[in-house]
N, C-alpha and C positions, 0 to 999 in steps of 0.2 A: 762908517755908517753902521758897523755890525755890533759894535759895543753901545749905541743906544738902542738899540733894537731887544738888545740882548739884559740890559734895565729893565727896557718897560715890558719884557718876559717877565722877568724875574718879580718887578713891582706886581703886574698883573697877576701872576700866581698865589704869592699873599693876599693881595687887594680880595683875591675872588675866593680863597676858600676860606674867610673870616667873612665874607658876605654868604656864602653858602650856608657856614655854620651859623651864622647866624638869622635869617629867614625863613630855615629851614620847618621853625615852630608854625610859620604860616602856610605849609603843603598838608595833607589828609597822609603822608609816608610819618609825621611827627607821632603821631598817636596808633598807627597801625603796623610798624613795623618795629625789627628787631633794634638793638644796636648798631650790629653788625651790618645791617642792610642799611642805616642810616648813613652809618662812616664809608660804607662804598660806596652810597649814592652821593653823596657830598667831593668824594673822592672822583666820581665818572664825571659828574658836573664840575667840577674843577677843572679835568681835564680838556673837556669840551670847552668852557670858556676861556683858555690858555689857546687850543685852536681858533676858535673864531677870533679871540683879541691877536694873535699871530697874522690871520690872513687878510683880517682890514686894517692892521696899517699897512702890511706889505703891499696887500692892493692898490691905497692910499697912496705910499709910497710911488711906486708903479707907478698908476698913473697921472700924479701931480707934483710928487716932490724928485722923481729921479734922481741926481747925482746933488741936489742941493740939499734933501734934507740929512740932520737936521739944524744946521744953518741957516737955513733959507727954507719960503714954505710951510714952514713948520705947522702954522694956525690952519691955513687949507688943508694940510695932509691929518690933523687933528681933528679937526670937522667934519670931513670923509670918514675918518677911522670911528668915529663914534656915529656915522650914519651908519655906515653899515654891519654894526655891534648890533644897535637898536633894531634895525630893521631885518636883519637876521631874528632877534630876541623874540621880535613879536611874530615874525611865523614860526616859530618855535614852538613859541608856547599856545599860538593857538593849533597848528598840530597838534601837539602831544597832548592837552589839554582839551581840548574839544571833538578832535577826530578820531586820534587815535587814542586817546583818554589811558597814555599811559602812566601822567599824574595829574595831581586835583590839587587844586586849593581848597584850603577848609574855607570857613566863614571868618576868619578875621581875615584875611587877603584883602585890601582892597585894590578894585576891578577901575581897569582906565577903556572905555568906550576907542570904538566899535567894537573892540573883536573879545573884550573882555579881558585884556592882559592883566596879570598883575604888575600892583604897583612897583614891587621890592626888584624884580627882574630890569623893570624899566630904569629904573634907579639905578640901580647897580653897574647898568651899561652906558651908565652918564657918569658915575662919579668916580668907579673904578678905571676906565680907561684914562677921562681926566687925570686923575695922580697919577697914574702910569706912567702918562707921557709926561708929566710936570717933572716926575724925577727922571724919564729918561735925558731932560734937556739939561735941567740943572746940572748931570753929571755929566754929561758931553760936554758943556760952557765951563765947568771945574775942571775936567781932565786937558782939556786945550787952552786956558788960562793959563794955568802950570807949568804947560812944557815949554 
């Protein structure tokens, strides 16, 4: 179980900091800050999404797939793992964006109602996780084929 887990780490850490680098033109830090400040904030938010993509499958895991995934389970603990990506994401960012307003979207952002999220963060915790988990299966169903 710990060599898929340890994929969709590794998938999720690429997946997230080429999504970082790349929506970054859509935060008010694209135009206000240094370089420097950019490559660590891209860097801190990286590391952060490597946490939370850790702690909802494991939760996931926990409490639906147990000792069966990822054999078994797999699409429930997949489901879970990207609820609550998402719904970590959107109090996230409406914290730090509306409360604590410790970063901004500029005006190309666009905004998904109620709470004002952006779109690229919503995104990002749907399609990053997805391929995460897509490779971590693929290589679990390759590696126990083989032997």
């Amino acid at each position: 179980m710990f060599k898929p887990i340890l994929v969709y780490l590794i998938a999720s850490f690429f997946g997230h900091i080429i999504w970082e680098i790349g929506h970054l033109p859509l935060y008010t830090l694209w135009y206000e800050e240094s370089f420097i400040t950019k490559a660590l904030s891209i860097l801190h938010c990286t590391f952060g999404d490597l946490l939370i993509a850790f702690f909802s499958l494991v939760i996931s895991i926990v409490l639906l797939g147990r000792h069966k995934w990822p054999t078994g389970r797999f699409r429930i603990v997949g489901v879970f793992t990207l609820i609550f990506g998402l719904s970590y994401t959107i109090f996230s960012e409406w914290l730090n964006v509306s409360v604590r307003q410790s970063w901004a979207y500029n005006d190309y952002m666009p905004l998904v109602p109620p709470f004002d999220t952006g779109l690229t963060p919503l995104l990002q915790w749907i399609v990053i996780p997805s391929l995460a988990l897509f490779f971590a299966k693929t290589t679990y169903v390759k590696a126990t084929s083989s032997s």
